[in-house]
C-alpha positions in Angstrom: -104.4 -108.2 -156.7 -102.3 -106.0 -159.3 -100.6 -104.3 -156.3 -96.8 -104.3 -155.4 -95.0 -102.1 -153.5 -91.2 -101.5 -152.7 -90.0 -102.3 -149.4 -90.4 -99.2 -146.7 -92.9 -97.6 -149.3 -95.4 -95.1 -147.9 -98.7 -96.0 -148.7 -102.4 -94.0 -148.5 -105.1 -95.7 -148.8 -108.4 -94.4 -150.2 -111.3 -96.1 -150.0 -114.9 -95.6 -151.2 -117.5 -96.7 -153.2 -116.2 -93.3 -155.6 -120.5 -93.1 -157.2 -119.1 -91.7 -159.1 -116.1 -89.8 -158.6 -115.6 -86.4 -158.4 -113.1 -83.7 -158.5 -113.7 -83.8 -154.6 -112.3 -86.7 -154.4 -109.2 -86.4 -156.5 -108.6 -83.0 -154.0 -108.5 -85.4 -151.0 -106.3 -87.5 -152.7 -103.5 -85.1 -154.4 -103.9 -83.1 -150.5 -102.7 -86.6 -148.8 -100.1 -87.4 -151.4 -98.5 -84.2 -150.8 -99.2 -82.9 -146.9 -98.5 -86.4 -145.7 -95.0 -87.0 -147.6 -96.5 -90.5 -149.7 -95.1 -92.9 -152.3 -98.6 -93.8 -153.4 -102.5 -92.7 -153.1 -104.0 -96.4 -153.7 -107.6 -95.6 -154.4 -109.4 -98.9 -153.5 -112.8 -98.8 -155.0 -115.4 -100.7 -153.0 -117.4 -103.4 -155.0 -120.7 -102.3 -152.1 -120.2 -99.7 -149.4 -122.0 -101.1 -146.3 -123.4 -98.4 -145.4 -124.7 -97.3 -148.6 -126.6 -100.6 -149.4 -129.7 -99.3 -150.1 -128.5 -97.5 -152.8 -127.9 -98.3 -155.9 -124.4 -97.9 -157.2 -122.9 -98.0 -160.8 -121.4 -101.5 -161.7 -118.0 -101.8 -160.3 -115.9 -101.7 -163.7 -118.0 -98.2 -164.5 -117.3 -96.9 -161.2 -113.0 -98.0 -161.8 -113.5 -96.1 -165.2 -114.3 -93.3 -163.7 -111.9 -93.1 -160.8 -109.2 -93.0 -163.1 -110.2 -90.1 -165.0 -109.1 -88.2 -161.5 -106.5 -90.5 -160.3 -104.0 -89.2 -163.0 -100.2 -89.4 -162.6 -97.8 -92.4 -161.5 -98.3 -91.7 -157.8 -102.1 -92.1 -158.2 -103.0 -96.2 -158.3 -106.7 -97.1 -158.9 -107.5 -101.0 -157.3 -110.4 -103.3 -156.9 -108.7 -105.4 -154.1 -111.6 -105.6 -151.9 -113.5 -107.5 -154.7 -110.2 -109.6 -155.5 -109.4 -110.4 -151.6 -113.3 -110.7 -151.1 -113.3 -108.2 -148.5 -116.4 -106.2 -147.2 -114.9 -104.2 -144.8 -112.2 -101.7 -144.4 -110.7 -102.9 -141.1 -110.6 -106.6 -143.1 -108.5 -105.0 -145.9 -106.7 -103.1 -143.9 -105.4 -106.2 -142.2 -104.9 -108.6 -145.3 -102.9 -105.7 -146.9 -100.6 -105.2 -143.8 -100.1 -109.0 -144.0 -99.5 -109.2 -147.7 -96.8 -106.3 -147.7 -95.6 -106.7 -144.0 -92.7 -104.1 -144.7 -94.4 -101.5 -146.7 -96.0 -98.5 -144.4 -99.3 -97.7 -145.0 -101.9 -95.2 -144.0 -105.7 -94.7 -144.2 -107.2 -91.4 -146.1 -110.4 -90.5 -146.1 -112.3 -86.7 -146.2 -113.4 -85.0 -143.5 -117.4 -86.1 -144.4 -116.4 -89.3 -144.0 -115.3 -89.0 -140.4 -118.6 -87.9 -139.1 -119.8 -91.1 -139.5 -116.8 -93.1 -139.2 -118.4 -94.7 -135.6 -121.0 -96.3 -137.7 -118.0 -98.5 -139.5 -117.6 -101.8 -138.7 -114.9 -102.2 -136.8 -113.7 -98.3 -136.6 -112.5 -98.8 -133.5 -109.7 -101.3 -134.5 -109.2 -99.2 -137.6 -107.7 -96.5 -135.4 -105.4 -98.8 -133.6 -104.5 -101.0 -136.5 -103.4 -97.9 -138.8 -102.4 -93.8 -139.3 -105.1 -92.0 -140.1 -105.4 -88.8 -142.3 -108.4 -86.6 -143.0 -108.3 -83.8 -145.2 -111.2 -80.9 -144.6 -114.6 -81.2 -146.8 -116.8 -78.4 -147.2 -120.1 -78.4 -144.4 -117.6 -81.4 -142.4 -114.9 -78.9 -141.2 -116.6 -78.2 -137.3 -118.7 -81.3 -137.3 -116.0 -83.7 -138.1 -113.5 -82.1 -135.2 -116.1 -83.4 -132.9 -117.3 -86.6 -134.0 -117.2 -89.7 -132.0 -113.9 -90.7 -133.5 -112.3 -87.4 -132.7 -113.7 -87.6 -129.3 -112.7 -91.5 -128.9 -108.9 -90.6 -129.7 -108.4 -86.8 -128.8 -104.8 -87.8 -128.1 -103.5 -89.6 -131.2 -104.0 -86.3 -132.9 -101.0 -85.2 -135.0 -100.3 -81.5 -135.3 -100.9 -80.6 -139.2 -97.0 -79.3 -139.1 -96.0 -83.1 -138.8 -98.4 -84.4 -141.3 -95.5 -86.1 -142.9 -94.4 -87.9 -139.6 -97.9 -89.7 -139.0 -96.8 -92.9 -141.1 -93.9 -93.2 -138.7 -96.4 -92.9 -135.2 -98.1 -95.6 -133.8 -101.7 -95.8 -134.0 -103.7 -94.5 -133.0 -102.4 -91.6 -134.4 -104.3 -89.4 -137.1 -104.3 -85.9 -138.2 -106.7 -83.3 -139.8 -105.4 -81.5 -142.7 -106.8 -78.3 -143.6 -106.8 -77.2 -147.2 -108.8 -75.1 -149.6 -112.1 -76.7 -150.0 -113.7 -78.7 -152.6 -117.6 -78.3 -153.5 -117.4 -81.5 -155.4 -120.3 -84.4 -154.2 -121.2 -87.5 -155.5 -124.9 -87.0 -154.3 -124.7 -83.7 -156.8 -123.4 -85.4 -159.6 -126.2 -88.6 -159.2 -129.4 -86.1 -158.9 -128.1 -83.5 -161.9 -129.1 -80.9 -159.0 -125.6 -79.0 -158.5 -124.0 -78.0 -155.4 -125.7 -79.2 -152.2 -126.0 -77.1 -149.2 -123.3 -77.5 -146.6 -123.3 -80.8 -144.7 -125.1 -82.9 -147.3 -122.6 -84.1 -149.5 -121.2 -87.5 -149.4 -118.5 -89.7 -151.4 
């Protein structure tokens, strides 16, 4: 897969189908590294989001080129696992990277847009107990997101934001919301040329 890790290492992982990445994203990203203490941000860059199938995305090698022009630095790691370990779903990588690098800690990331729909994922549930989770605030998500199924499913594996760097240490379900200043950045913007989209339509 391209992907080793020192023992103990703590490990974000970022997934999305990134169509195309945006400065939005690379916010989410630099806000985990630092709030939640990390070794590594791995951004894993989905060959076909599930629940974007009706959608055309970019060719997967376009859509890696263009993650790394935002996932600069040595702490920043851009991967197409899921297409090497033939996985469709997060919850399925999740698992075959836990059992690949059994001693290495990691962590999911995602933004807070993500979140509101994060019931609809297969297997979300599981994600929760399997793995930390952090979500870092998106503009239009920041109210809608606090009450989402997920945050309603787990209201006590919430992490204060003052001990965002202990949630790799907590066993999930554990996650936490970090606040931060927003981001305008979408990938729905970027695809239709049309700017900024009013609050709550953005995506990743």
């Amino acid at each position: 897969m391209g992907l080793t890790f020192k023992a103990s290492a703590k490990i974000g992982l970022y997934g999305g189908s990134f169509n195309p990445a945006h400065e939005g994203h690379a916010h989410v990203a630099r806000t985990a590294l630092r709030r939640l203490d990390l070794d590594r941000v791995v951004w894993l860059v989905s060959p076909q989001n599930p629940l974007k199938a009706d959608r055309a995305a970019a060719p997967l090698a376009d859509r890696l080129r263009g993650v790394k022009r935002f996932a600069r630095g040595r702490s920043m790691i851009v991967s197409n696992a899921e297409d090497r370990l033939g996985t469709r779903y997060s919850i399925d990588t999740i698992r075959a990277l836990k059992a690949r690098f059994p001693r290495v800690r990691f962590m999911w990331i995602m933004g807070a847009d993500s979140l509101t729909s994060f019931h609809r994922w297969r297997g979300w549930v599981d994600i929760l107990r399997e793995i930390p989770v952090a979500v870092v605030a998106r503009p239009g998500d920041t109210i809608r997101s606090r009450f989402s199924p997920a945050a309603r499913r787990f209201p006590k594996g919430r992490v204060p934001d003052r001990a965002a760097s202990e949630l790799v240490y907590r066993q999930p379900p554990a996650w936490v919301y970090l606040t931060a200043p927003l981001n305008e950045a979408s990938s729905t913007a970027l695809r239709s040329g049309l700017g900024i989209l009013p609050d709550g339509a953005a995506d990743s």
